[in-house]
C-alpha positions in Angstrom: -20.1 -12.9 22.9 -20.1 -13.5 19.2 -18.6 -10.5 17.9 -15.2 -9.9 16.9 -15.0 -6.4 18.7 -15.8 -8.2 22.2 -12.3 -10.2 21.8 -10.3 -7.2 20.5 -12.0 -4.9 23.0 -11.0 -7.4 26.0 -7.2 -7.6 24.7 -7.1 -4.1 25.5 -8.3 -4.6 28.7 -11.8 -3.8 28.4 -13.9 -6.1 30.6 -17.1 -7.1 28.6 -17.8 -11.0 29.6 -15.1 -12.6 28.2 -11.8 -13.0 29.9 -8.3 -12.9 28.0 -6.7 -16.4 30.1 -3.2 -16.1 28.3 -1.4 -13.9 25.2 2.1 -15.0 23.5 3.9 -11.9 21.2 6.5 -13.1 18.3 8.9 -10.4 16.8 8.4 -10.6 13.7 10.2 -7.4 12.2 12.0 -7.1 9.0 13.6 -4.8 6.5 11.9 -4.4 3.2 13.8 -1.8 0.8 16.2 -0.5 3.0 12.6 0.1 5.5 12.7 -1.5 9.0 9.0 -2.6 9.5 8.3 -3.6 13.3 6.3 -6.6 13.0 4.8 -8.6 16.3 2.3 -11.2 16.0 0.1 -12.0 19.2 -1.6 -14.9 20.0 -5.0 -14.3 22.5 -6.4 -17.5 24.3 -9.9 -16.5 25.7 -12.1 -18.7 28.5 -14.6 -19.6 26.6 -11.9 -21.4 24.0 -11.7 -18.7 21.2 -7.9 -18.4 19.8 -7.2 -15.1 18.0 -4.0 -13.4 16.0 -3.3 -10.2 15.8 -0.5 -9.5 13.6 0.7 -5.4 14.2 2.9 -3.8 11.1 4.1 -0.4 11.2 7.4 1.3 9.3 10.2 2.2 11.8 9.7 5.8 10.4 9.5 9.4 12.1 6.2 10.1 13.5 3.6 13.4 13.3 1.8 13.6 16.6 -1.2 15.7 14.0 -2.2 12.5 12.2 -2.5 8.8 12.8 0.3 7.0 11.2 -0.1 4.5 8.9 0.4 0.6 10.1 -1.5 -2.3 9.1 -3.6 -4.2 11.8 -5.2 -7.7 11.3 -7.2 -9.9 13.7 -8.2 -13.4 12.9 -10.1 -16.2 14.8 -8.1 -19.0 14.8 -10.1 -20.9 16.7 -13.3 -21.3 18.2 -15.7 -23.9 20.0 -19.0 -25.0 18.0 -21.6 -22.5 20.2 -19.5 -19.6 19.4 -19.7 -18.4 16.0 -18.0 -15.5 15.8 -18.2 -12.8 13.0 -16.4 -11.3 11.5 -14.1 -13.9 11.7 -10.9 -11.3 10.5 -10.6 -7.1 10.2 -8.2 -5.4 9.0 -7.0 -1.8 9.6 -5.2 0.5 7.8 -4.3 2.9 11.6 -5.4 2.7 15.6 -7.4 5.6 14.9 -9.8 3.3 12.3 -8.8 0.6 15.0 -10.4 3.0 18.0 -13.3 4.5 15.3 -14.7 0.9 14.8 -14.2 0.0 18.6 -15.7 2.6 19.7 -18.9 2.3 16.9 -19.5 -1.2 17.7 -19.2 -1.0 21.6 -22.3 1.7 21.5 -24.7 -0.8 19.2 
């Protein structure tokens, strides 16, 4: 369980062999040039010690069910116990859809 996509998958309640023990979520939204961007930072503690944040940024703006709206996802390992290792230790996203793509892609290897 040294891959990055394990922990992500398992926060979305994908069971894989490792087990999400407790999440906290912080608001962190805020207006930038008149734009409302909703902002929540989460905070994943895993079984086997691993501490990840996930910060979620998307623009409080009208949505088009025909494309995948821009946000801006990041994970990070915060924390981790000395047999883990996990790699990457951060991804970025630019939409769920590249979210889901790279999910999916590393699920299958």
């Amino acid at each position: 369980m040294n891959n990055l996509h394990t922990y992500i998958a398992a926060t979305k309640g994908e069971l894989n062999g490792v087990k999400l023990e407790a999440s906290e979520s912080f608001d962190k939204s805020y207006t930038d040039q008149g734009i409302v961007v909703n902002c929540i930072e989460s905070v994943f503690h895993f079984n086997n010690g691993v501490v990840m944040k996930c910060c979620n940024e998307a623009d409080m703006l009208e949505e088009n069910e025909q494309i995948c709206a821009e946000c801006w996802i990041s994970y990070e390992v915060i924390s981790e116990s000395d047999d883990t290792h996990i790699c990457p230790q951060r991804k970025t996203f630019l939409n769920h859809c590249q979210e889901a793509f790279w999910l999916k892609i590393n699920k299958q290897q």
